[in-house]
gemmi code that builds the backbone of each chain (N, CA, C; Angstrom):
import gemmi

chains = {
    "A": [
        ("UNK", (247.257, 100.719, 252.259), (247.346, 101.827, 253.188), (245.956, 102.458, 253.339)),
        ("UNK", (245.669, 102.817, 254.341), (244.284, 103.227, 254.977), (244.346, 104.627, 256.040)),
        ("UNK", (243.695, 105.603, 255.389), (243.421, 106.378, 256.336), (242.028, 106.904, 255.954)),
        ("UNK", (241.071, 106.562, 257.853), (239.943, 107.215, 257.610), (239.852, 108.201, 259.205)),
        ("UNK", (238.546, 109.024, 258.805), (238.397, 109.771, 260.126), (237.024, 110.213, 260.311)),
        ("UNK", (236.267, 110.491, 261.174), (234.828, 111.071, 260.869), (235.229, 112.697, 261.390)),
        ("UNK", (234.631, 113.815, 260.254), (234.456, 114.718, 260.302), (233.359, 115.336, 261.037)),
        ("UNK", (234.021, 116.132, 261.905), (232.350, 116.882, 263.098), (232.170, 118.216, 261.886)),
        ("UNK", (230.666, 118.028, 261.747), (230.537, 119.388, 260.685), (230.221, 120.775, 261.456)),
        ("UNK", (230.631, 120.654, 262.865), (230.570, 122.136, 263.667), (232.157, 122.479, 263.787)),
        ("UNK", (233.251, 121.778, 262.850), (234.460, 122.165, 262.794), (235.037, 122.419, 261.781)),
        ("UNK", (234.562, 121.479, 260.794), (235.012, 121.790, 259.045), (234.555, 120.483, 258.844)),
        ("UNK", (235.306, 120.780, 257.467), (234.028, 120.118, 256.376), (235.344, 118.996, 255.433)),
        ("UNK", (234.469, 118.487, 254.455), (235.312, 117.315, 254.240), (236.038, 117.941, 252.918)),
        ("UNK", (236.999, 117.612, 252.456), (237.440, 118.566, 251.562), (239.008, 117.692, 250.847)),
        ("UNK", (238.353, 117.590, 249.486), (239.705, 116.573, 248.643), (241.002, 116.681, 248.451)),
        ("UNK", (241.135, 117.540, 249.045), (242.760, 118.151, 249.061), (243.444, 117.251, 250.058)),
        ("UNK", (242.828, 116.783, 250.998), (243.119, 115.901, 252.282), (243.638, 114.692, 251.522)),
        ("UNK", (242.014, 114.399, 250.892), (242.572, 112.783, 250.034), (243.370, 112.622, 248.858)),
        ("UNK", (243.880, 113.747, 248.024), (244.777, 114.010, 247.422), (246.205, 113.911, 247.980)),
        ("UNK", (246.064, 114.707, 248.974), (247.614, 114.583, 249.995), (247.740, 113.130, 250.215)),
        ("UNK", (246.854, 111.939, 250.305), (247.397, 111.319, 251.164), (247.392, 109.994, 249.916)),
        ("UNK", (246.353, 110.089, 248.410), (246.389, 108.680, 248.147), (247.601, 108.734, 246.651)),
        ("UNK", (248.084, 109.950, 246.593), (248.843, 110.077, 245.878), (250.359, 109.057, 246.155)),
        ("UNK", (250.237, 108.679, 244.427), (251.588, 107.493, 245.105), (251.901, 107.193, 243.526)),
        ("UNK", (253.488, 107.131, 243.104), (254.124, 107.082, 242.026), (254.134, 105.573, 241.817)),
        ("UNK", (253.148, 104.829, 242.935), (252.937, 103.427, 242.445), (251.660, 103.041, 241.833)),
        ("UNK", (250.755, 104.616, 242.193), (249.556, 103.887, 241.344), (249.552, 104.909, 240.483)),
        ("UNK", (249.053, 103.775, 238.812), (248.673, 104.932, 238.092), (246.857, 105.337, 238.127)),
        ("UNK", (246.047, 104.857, 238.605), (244.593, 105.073, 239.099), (244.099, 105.809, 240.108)),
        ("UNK", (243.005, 107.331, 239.634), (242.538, 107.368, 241.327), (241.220, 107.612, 240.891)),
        ("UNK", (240.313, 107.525, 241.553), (238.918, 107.288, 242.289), (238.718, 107.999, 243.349)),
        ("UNK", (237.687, 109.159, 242.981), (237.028, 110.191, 243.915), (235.730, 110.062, 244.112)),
        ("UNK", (235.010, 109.118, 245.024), (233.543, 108.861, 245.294), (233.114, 110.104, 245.889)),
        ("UNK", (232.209, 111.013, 246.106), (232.063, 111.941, 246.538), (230.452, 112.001, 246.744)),
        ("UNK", (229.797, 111.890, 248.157), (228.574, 111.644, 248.116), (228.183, 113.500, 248.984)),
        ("UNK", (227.074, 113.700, 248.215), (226.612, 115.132, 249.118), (224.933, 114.810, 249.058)),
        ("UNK", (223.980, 115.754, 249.500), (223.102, 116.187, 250.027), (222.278, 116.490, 248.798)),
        ("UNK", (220.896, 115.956, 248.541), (220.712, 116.149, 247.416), (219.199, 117.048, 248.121)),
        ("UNK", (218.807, 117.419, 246.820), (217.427, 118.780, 247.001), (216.409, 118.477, 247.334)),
        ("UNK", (215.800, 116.785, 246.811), (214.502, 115.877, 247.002), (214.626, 114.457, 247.677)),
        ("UNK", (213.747, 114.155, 248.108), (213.691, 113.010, 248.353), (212.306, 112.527, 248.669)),
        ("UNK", (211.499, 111.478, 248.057), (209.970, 111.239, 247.970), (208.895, 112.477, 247.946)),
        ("UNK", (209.464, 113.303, 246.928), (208.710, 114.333, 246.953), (208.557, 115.744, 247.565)),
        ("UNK", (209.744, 115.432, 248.491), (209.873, 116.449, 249.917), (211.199, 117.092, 249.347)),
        ("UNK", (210.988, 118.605, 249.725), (212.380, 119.271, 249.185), (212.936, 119.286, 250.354)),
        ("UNK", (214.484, 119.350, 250.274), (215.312, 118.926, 251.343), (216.207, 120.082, 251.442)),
        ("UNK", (216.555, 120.479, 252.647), (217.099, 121.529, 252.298), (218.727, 121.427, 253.242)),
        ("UNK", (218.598, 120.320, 253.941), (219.585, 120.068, 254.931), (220.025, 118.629, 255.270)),
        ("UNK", (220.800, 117.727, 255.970), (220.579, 117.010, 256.513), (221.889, 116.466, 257.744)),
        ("UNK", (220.804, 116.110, 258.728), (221.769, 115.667, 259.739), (222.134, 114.070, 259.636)),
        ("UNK", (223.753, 114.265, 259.999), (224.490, 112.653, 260.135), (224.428, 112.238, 261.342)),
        ("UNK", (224.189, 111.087, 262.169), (224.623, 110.336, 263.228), (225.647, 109.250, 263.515)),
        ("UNK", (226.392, 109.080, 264.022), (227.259, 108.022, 264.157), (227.321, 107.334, 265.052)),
        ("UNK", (227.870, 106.386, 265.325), (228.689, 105.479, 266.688), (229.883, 105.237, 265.883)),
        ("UNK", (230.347, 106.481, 266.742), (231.817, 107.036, 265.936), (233.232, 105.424, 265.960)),
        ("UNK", (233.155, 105.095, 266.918), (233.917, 104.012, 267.396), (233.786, 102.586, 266.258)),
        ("UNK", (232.382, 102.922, 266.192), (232.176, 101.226, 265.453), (232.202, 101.403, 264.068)),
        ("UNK", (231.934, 103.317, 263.576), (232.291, 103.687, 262.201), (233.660, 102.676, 261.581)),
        ("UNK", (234.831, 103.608, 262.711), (236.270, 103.390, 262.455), (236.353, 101.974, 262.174)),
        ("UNK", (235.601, 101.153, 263.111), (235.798, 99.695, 262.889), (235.566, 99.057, 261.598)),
        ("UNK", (234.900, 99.602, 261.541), (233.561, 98.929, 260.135), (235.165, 99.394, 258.685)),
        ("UNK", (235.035, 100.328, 258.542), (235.965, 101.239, 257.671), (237.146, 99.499, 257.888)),
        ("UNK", (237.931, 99.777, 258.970), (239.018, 99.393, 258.983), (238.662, 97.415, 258.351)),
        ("UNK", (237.367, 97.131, 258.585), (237.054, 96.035, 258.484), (236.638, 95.540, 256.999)),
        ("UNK", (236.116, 96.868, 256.685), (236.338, 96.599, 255.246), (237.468, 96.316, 254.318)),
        ("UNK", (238.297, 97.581, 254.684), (239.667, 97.599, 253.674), (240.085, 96.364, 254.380)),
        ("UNK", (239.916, 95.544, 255.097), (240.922, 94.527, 255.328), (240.141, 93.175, 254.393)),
        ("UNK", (238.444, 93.233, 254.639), (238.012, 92.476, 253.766), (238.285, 92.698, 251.723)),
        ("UNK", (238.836, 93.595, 251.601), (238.961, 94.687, 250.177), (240.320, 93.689, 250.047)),
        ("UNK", (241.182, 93.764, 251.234), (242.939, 93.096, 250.376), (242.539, 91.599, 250.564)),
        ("UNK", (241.282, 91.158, 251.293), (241.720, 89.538, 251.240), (240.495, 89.169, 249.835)),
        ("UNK", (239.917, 90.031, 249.257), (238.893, 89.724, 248.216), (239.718, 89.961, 246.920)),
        ("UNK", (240.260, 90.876, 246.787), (240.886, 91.961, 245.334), (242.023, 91.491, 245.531)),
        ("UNK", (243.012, 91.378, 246.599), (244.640, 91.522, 246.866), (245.140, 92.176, 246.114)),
        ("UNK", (244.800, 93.614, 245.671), (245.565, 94.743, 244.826), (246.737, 94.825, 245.221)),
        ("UNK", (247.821, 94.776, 244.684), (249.025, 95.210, 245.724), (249.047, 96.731, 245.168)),
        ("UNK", (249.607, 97.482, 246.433), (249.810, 98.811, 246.460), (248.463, 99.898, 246.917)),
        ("UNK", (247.588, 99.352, 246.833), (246.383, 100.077, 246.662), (246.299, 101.122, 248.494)),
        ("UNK", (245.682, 102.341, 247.850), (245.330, 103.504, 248.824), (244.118, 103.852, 249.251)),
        ("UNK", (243.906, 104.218, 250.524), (242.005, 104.240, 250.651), (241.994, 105.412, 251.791)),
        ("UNK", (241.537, 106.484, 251.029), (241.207, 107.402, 251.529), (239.423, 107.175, 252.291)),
        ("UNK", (239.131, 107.536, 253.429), (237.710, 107.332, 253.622), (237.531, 108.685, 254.573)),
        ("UNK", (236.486, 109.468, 254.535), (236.231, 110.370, 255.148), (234.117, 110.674, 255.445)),
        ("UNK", (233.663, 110.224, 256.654), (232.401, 110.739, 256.812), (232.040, 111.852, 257.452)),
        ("UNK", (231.391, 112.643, 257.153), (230.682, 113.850, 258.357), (229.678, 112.976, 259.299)),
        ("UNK", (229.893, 114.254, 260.771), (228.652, 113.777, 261.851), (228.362, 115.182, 261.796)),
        ("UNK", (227.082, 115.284, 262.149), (226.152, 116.526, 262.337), (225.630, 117.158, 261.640)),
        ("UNK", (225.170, 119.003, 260.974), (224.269, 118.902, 260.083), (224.994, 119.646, 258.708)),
        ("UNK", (224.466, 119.084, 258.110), (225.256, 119.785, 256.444), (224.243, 120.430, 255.950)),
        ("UNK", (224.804, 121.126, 254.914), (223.258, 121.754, 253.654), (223.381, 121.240, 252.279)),
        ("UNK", (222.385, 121.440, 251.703), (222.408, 121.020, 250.481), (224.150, 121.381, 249.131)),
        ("UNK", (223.822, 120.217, 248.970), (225.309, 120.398, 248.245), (226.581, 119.781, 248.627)),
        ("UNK", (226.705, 120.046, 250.430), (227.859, 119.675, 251.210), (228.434, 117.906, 251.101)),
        ("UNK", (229.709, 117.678, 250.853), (229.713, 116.532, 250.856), (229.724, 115.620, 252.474)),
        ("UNK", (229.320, 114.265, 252.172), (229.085, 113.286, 253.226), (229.820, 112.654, 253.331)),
        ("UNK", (230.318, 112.308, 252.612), (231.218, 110.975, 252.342), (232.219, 110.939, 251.156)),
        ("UNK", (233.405, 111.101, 251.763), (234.609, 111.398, 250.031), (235.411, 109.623, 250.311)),
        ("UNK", (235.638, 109.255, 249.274), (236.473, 107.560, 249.475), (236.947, 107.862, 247.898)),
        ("UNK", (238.377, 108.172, 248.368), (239.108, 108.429, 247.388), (240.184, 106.947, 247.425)),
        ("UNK", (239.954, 106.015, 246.266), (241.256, 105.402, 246.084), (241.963, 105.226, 244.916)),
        ("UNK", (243.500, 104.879, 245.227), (243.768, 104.566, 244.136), (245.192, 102.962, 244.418)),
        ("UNK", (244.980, 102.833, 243.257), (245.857, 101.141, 242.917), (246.204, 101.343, 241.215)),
        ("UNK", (247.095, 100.377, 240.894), (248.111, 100.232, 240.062), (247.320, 100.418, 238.207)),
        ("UNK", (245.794, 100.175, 238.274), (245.375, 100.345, 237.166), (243.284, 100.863, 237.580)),
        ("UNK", (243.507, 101.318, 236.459), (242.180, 101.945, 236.354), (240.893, 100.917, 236.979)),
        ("UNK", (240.895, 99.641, 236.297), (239.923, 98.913, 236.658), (239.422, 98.037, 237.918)),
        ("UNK", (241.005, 97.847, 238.815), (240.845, 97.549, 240.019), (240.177, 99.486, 240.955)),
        ("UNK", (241.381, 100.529, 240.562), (240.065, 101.972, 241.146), (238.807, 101.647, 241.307)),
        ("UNK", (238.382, 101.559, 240.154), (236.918, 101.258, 240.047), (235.920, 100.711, 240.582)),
        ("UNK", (236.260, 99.399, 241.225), (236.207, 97.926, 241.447), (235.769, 98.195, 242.691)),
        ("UNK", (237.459, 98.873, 243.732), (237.621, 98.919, 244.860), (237.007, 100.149, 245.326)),
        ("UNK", (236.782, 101.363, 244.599), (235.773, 102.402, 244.928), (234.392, 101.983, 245.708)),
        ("UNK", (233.839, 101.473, 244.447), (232.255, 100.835, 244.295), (231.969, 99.606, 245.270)),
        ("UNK", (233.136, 98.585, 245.836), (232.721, 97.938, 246.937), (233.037, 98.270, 248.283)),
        ("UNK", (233.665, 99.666, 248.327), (233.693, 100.624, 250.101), (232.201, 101.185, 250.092)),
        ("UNK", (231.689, 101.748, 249.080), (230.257, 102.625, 249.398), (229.535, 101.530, 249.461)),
        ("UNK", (229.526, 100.381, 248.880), (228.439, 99.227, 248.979), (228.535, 98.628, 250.256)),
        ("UNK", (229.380, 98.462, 250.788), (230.089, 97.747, 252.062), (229.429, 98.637, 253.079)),
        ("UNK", (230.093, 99.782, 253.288), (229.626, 100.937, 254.068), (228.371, 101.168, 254.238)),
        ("UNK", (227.435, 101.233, 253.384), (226.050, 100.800, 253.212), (225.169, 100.169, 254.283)),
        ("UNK", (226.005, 98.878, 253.702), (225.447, 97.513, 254.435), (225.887, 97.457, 256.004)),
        ("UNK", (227.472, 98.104, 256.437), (227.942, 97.559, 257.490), (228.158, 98.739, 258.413)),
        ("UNK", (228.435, 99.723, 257.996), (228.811, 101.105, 258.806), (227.644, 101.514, 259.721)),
        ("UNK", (227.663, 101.750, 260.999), (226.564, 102.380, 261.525), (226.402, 103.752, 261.727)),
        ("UNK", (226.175, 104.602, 260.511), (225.646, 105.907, 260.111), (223.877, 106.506, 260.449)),
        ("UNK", (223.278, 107.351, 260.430), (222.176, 107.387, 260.329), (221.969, 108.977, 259.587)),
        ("UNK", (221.106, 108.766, 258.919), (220.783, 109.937, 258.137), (219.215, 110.967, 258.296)),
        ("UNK", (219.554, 112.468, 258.963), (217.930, 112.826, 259.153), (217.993, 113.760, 258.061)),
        ("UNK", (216.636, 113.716, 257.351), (216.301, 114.717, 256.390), (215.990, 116.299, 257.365)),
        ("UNK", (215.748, 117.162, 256.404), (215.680, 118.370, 257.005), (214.806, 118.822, 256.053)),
        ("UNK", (213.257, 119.444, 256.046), (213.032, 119.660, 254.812), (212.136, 121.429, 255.052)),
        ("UNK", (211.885, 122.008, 253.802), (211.633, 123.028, 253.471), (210.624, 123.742, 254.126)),
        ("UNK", (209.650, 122.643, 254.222), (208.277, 122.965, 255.036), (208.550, 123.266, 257.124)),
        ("UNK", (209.734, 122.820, 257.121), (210.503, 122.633, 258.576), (210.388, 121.549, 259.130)),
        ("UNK", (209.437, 120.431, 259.145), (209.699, 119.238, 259.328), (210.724, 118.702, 259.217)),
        ("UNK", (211.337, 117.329, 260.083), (212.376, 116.244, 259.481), (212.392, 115.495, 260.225)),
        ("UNK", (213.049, 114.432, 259.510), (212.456, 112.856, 259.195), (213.771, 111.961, 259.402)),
        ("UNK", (214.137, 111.290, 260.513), (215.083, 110.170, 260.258), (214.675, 108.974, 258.691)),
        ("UNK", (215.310, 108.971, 258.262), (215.700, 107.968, 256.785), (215.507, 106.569, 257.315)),
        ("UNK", (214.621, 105.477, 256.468), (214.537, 104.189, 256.972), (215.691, 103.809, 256.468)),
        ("UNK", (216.523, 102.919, 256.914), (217.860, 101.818, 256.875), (217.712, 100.496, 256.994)),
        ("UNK", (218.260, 100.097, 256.607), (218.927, 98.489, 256.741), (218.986, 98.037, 258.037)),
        ("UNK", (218.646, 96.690, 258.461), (219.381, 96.315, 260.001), (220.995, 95.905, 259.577)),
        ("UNK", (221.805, 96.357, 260.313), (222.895, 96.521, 259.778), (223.468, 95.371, 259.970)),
        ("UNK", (224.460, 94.747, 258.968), (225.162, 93.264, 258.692), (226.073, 93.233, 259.086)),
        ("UNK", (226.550, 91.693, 259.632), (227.778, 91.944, 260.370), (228.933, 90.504, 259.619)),
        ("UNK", (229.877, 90.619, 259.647), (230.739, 89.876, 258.628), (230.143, 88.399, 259.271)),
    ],
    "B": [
        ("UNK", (219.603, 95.190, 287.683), (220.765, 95.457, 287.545), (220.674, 96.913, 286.757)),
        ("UNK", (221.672, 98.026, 286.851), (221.433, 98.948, 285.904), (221.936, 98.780, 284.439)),
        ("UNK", (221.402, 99.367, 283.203), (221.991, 99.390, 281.825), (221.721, 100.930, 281.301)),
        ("UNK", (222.614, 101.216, 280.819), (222.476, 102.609, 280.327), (222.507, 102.252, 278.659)),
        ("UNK", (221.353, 102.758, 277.828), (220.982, 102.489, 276.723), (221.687, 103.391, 276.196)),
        ("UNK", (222.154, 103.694, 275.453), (223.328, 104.819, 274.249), (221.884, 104.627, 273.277)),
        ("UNK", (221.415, 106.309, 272.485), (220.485, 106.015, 271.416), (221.672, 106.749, 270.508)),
        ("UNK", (221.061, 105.735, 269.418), (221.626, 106.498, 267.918), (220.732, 106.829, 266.638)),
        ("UNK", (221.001, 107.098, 266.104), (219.709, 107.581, 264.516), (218.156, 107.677, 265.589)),
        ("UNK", (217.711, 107.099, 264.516), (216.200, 106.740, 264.478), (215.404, 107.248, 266.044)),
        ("UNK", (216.399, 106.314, 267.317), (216.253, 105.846, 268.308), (216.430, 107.094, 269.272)),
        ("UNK", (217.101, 108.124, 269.183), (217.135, 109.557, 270.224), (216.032, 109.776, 269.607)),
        ("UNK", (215.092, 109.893, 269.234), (213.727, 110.124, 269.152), (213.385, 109.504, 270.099)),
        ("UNK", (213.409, 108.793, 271.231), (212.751, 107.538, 272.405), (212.827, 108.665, 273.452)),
        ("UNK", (213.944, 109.715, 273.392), (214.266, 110.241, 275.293), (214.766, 111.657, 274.125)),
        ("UNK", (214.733, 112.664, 275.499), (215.494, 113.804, 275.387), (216.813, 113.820, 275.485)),
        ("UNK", (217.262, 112.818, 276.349), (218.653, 112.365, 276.641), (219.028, 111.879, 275.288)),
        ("UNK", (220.439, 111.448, 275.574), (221.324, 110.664, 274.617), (221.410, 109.577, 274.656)),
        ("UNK", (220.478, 108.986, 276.092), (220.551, 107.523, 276.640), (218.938, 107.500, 277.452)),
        ("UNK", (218.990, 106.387, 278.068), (217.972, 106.068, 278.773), (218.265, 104.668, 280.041)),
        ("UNK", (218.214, 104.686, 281.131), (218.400, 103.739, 281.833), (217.547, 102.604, 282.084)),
        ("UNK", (218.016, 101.517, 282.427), (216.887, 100.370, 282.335), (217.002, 99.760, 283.843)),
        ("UNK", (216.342, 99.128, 284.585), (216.767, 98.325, 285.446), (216.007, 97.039, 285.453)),
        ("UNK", (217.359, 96.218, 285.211), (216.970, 94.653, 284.835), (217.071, 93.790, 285.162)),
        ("UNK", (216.483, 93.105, 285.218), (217.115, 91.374, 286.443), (218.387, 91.053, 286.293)),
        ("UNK", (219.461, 90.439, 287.698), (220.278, 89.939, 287.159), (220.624, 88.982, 286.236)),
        ("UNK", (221.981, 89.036, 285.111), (221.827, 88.088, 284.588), (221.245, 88.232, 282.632)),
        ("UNK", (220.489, 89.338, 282.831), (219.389, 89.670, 281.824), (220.563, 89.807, 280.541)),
        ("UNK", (219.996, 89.439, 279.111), (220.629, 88.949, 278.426), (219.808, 90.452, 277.343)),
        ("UNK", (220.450, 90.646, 276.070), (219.749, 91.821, 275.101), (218.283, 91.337, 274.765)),
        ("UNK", (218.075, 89.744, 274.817), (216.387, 89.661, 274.875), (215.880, 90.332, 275.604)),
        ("UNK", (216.190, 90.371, 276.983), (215.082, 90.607, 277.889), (215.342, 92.446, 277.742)),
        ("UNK", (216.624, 93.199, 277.245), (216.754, 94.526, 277.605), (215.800, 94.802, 276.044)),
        ("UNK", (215.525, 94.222, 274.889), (214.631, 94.189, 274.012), (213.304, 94.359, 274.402)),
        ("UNK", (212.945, 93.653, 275.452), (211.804, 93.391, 275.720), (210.988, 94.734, 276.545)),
        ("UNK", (212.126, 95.073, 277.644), (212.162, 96.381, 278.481), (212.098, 97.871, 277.611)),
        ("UNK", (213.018, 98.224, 276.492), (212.602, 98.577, 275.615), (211.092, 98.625, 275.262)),
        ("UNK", (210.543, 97.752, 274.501), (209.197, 97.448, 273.715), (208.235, 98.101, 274.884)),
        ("UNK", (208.368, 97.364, 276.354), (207.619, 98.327, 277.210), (207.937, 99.789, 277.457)),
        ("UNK", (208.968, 100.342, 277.100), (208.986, 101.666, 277.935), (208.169, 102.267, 276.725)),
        ("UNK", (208.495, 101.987, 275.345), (207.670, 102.155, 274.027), (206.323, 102.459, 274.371)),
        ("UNK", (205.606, 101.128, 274.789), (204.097, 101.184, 275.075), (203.941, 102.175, 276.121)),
        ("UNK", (205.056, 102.143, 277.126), (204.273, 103.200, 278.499), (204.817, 104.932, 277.631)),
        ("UNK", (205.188, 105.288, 277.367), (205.677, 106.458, 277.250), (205.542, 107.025, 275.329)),
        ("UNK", (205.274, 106.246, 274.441), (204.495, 106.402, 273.687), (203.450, 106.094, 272.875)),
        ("UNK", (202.131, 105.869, 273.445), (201.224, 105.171, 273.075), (201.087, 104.116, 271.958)),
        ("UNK", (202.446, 103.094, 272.919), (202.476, 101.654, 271.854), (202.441, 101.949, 270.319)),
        ("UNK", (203.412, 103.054, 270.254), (203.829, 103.563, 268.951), (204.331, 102.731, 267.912)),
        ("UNK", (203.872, 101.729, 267.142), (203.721, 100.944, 266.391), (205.221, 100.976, 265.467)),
        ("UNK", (205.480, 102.136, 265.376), (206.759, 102.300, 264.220), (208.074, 102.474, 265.113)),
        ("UNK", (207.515, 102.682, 266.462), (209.105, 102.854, 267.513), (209.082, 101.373, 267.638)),
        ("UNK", (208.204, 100.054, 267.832), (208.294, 98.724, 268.120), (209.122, 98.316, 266.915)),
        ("UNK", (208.857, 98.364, 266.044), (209.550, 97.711, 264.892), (210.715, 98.193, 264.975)),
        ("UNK", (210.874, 99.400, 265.034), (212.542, 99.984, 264.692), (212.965, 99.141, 265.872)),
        ("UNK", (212.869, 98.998, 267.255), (213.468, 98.488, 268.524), (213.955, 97.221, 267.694)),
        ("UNK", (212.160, 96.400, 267.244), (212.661, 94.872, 266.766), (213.224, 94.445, 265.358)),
        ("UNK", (213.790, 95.337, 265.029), (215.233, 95.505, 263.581), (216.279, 95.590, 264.095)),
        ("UNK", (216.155, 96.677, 265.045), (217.703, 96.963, 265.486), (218.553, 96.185, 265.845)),
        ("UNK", (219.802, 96.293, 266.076), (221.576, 95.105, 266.593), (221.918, 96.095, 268.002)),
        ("UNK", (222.490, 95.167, 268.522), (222.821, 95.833, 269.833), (224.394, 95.892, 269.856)),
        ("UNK", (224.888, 96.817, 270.925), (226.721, 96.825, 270.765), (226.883, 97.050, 272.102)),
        ("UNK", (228.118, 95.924, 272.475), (228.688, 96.135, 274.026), (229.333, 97.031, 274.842)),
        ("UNK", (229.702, 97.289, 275.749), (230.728, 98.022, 276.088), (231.910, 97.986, 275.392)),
        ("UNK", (232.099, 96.836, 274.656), (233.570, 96.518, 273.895), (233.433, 96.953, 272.193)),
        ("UNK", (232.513, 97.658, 272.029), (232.120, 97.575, 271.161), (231.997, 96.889, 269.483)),
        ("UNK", (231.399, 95.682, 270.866), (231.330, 94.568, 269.340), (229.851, 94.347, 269.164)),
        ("UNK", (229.239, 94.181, 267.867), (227.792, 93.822, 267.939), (227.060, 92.316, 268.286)),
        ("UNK", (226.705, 92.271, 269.584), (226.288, 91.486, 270.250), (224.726, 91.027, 269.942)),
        ("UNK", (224.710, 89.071, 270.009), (223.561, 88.800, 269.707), (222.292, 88.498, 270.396)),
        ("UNK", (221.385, 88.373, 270.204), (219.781, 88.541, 271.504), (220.652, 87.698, 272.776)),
        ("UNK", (221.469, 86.893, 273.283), (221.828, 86.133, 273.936), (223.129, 86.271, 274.576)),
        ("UNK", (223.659, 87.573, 274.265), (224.941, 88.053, 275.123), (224.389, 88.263, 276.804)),
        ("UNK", (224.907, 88.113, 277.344), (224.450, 88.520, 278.500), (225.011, 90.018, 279.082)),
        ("UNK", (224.210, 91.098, 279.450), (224.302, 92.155, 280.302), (225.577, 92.304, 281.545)),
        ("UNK", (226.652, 93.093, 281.821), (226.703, 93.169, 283.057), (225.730, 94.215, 283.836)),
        ("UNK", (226.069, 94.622, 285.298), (225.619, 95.390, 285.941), (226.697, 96.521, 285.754)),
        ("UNK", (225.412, 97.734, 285.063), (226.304, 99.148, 284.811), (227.131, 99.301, 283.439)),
        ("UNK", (226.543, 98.113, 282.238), (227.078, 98.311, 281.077), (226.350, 99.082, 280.468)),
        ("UNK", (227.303, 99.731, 280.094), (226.588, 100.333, 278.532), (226.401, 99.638, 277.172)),
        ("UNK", (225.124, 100.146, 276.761), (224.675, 99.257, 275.904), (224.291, 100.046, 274.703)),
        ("UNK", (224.958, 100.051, 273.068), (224.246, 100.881, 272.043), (222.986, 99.787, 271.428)),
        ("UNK", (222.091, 100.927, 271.034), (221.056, 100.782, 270.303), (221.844, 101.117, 268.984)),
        ("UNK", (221.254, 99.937, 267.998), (222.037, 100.049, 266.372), (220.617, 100.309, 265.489)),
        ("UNK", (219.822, 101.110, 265.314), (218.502, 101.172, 264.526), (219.664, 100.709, 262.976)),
        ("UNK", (218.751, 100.336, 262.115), (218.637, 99.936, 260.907), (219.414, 101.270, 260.442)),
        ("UNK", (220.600, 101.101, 259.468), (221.440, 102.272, 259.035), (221.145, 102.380, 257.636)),
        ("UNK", (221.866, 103.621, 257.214), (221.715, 104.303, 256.481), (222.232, 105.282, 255.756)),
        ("UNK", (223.750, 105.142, 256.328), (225.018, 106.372, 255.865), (225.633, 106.616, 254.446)),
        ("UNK", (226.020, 107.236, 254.028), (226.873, 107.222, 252.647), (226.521, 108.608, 252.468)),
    ],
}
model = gemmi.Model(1)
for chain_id, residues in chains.items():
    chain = gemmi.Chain(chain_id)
    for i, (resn, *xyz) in enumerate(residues, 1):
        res = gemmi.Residue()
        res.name, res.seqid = resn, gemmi.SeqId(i, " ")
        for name, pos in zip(("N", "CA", "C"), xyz):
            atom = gemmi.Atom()
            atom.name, atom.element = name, gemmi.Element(name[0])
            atom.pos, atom.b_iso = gemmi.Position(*pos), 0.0
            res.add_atom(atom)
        chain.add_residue(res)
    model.add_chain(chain)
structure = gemmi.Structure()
structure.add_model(model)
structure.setup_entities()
């Protein structure tokens, strides 16, 4: 089961109570809360903000393309996948990205956590601008993005 | 033919807009809208060395939005995303 959505951060914000509501299940005993936010530095530069970009459409795809690559790699049965990104600008602290799952034992959680953020990485088309102290900011170099 | 460029990340740094229009031979395939690109680069920012590379990293995406390779061919009046090199999580 799969539910993802991209969050506009000029409406609200991403928040675990969502992915609680939804990956809760008396079939798994495992859950997994990835929780990525906004950190203070980056190459030296204090950061005090940062803006997300998307191609909101091909996000959803990517997401949906994963968890489908996730059941034909793992075949967990039962397993839940919460995925949630922000678009627009956050501040320090705010989370980016929550991928809450859970499945029948601790070590598949784990497993299946750690290959959505790796996946997402590689395949999601996100973009990330720094925001920094001095008032400058800086789009983030990336990956050319991979395609299955 | 017309193409309306969609920018994303890196790439709305190119225009004030959210896009940019191209007009391209019929027929013209993401090589040649690559190529149109690389020039508007040189005319409009002094052959900005780090906007060329990002152009020649980037993946392109169709109207259908699937990511299409140097050799898809263009219609007339598609929209076309620019995919700069990502970076989300």
């Amino acid at each position: 089961m799969l539910n993802t959505r991209i969050v506009d951060s000029n409406k609200e914000k991403i928040e675990l109570i969502r992915a609680e509501k939804f990956i809760t299940s008396s079939k798994c005993g495992a859950s997994i809360y990835f929780v990525g936010t906004v950190r203070d530095s980056n190459n030296n530069k204090k950061v005090i903000s940062m803006t997300y970009d998307s191609h909101d459409t091909l996000v959803i795809k990517s997401f949906k393309e994963i968890y489908k690559s996730s059941i034909k790699k793992f075949n967990f049965g039962n397993s839940v996948v919460f995925i949630e990104h922000i678009k627009g600008k956050i501040k320090l602290g705010e989370i980016s990205i929550l991928i809450a799952v859970a499945c029948k034992h601790r070590e598949q959680a784990y497993e299946l956590s750690r290959f959505f953020i790796e996946e997402i990485k590689k395949k999601t088309p996100i973009w990330k601008k720094e925001h920094y102290e001095d008032g400058d900011s800086e789009w983030l170099v990336g990956i050319p993005i991979q395609k299955d | 033919m017309i193409i309306k460029l969609e920018l994303y990340g890196v790439s709305r740094d190119f225009s004030k807009e959210n896009f940019i229009i191209f007009n391209l031979e019929e027929k013209s395939t993401i090589k040649e809208l690559r190529v149109a690109i690389i020039n508007f680069i040189v005319e409009n920012f002094k052959n900005n060395e780090s906007y060329k590379k990002i152009v020649n990293s980037s993946a392109f995406c169709s109207d259908k939005d699937e990511i299409v390779n140097d050799n898809y061919k263009i219609s007339n009046n598609e929209k076309v995303g620019i995919i700069p090199p990502i970076g989300g999580g």
